[in-house]
N, C-alpha and C positions, 0 to 999 in steps of 0.2 A: 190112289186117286181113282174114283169111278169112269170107266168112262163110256158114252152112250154111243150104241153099234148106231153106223148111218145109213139110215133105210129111205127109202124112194122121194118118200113126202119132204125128210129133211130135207133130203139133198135138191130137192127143186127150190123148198124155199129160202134155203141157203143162196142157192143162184139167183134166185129172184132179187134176194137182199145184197147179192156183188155184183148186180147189174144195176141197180137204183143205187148202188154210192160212187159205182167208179163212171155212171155216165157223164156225169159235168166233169169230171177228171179227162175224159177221152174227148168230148167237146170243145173243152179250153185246150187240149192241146192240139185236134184238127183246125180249127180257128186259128189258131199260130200260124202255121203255115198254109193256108188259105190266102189267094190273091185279094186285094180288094173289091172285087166283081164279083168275088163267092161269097162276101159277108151278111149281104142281105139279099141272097137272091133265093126264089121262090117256087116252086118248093124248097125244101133248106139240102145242103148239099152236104150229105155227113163227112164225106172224104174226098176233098179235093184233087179234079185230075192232074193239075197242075202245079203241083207245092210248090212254094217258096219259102225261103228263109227271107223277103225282104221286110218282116214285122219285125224280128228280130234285129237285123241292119240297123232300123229305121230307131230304135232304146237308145243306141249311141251314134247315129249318123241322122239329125230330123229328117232331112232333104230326101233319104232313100226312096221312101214311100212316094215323090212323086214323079216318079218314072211309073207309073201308074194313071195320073192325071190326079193323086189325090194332095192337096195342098201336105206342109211340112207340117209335125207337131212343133211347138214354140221350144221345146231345149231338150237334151236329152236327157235319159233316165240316170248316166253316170252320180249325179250327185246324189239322187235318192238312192241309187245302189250303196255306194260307200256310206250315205248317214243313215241306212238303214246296221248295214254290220259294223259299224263304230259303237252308235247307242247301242245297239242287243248287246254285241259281245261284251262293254262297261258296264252295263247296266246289268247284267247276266253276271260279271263278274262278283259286283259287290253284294247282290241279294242275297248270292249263295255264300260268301264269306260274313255276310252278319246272320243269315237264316240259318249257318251251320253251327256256329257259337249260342246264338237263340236257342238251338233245339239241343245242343250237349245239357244248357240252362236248365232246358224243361226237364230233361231225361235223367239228370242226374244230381241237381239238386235243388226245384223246386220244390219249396212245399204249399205249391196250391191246389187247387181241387184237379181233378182229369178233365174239367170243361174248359182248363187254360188254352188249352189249342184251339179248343172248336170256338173260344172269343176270339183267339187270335186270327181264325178263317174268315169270322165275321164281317172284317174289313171288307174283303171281296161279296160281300151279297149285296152290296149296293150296285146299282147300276150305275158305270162309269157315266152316261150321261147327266144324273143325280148329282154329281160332285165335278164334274167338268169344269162349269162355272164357277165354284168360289176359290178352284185352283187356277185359273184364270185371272180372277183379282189378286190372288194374293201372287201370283207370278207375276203380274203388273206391278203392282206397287214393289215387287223385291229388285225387278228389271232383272229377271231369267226367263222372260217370255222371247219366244223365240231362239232360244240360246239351247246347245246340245247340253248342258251343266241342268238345264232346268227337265229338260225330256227325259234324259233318265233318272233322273230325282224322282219322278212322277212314277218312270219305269219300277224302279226298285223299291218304292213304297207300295203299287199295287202288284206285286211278285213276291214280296217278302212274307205273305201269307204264308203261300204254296210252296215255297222254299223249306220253311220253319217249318213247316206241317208235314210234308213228304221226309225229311230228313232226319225227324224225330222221329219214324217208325223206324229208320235203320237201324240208330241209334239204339234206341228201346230192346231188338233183339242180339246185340252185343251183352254178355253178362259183364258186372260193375266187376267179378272176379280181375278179371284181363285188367282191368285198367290199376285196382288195387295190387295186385299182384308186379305190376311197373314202378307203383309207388315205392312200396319192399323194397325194389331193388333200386333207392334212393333218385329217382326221377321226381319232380314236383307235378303238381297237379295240370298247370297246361301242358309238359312236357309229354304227358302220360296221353294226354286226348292228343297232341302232336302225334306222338311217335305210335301210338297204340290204336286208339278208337279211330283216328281220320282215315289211317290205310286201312283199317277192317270193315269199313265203309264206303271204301271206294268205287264199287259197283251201283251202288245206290248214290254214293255223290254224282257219279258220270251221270246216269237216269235222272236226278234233279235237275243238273244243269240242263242238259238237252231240253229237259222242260222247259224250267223256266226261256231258256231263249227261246223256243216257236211262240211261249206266249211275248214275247218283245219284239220277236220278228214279227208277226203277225199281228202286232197293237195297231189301231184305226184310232179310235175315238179322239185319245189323247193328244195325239203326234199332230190332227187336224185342228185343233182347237187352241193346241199351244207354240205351234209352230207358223209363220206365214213366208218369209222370204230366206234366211238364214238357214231354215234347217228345213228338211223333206225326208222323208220315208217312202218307202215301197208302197206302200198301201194306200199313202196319200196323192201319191205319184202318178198310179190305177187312174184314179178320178178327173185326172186334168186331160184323156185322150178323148178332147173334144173340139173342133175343129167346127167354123161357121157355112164352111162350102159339104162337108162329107159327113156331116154329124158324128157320133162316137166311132172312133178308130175302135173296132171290134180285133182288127186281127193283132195292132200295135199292144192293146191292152191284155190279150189272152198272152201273148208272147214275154209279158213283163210277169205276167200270171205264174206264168210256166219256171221260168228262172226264181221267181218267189217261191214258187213251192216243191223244189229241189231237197232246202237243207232240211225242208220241213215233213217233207217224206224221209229224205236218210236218215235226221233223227227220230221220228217218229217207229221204223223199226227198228233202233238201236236200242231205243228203251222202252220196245213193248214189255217186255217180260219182267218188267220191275215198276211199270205205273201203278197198275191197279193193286197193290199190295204198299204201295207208298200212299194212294190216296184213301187207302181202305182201314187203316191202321189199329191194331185195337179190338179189331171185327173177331177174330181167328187168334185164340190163346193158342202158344206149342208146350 
């Protein structure tokens, strides 16, 4: 593999380019612990002299925040924490168990053309706001509106692209040998992807999965659209730190920010080194 020496000009515009992505990352989490007097004060105060942890308090105690003077939010974050990691981790769980059978399908004995995958990605170029709406009606008349059975239904119908799609490039670099070669030795044909191809893929299953959950942790559109008082999300949750007397709780909301984007950073390096080769697939003959 080539690799190119790093001379002066890279290396500044490297830097330039890790200070424009990690600045809203250092922002939301100075805003965390910033008092309420530093949220909107002017000029802006990058690093508060005074931190506190009371935004955080304030996720699961409403009332913290007003040993400040500023009113309570109306409930705490507890319930959208827990329906955020119920739906992901279910909803996470079944993608990747029908997106893994899908993709043995594709890998090993379809006979359709090579653009099977790329109709099957298709799904996802719609814009979730384009289809929000008639999964609305039809979650109304089914009555899984509002209901966790209906949010990941939605979850794992728009993930099971990305599931199928990334897992079939593992698949595809396993030779059909291994698994015929299991057969030989009187195993049958699921036993063989059992026992054979699912652990020789297990590096790239873990990479799937972590996937697909940030994109479930991280789902907005759907969770707001189909959810009103039964079910809540993290990201839905974000939106409601609005308050009549103090306007938006900045520091309440960067604090739920910050706890949201935990699993999504730690999986995020777990499976750098296996993304772009899962969503690349096909590109690079060995």
């Amino acid at each position: 593999m080539l690799s190119r020496p790093l001379t002066l000009p890279l290396a500044i515009v490297l830097g330039l380019a890790l200070v424009i992505t990690l600045f809203p990352v250092f922002w939301i989490v100075m805003t965390a612990i910033k008092p309420p007097t530093d949220w909107n004060a002017a000029p802006a105060i990058w690093i508060p002299e005074q931190p506190t942890l009371v935004n955080f308090r304030t996720l699961f105690d409403p009332d913290a925040i007003r040993e400040y003077g500023v009113g309570g939010v109306s409930q705490p974050a507890t319930a959208s924490v827990l329906g955020s990691i119920f739906a992901s981790v279910i909803a996470t769980f079944f993608s990747i168990l029908i997106g893994l059978f899908s993709a043995i399908g594709l890998s090993r004995y379809s006979t359709m053309t090579k653009a099977t995958p790329l109709v099957i990605l298709s799904g996802r170029m719609f814009p979730p706001a384009a289809i929000a709406v008639p999964f609305v009606i039809i979650f109304s008349v089914t009555n899984v509106i509002d209901t966790y059975s209906g949010l990941i239904a939605i979850y794992v119908a728009v993930t099971l692209p990305f599931s199928t799609w990334m897992l079939k490039s593992f698949i595809d670099d396993l030779p059909r040998e291994i698994e015929e070669a299991a057969m030989l030795d009187g195993r049958s044909r699921l036993m063989a992807h059992l026992t054979v191809t699912i652990p020789l893929v297990r590096g790239g299953l873990f990479a799937t999965t972590m996937f697909i959950f940030i994109l479930n942790w991280s789902e907005f559109m759907f969770a707001l659209v189909l959810s009103y008082t039964n079910v809540t999300t993290i990201p839905v949750q974000l939106a409601k730190y609005v308050t009549a007397t103090a306007g938006t709780l900045y520091g309440v909301q960067a604090a739920l920010a910050v706890l949201a984007m935990l699993p999504l950073v730690i999986g995020g390096f777990m499976i750098q080194s296996h993304l772009a080769r899962g969503m690349t697939f096909g590109a690079v003959k060995r």
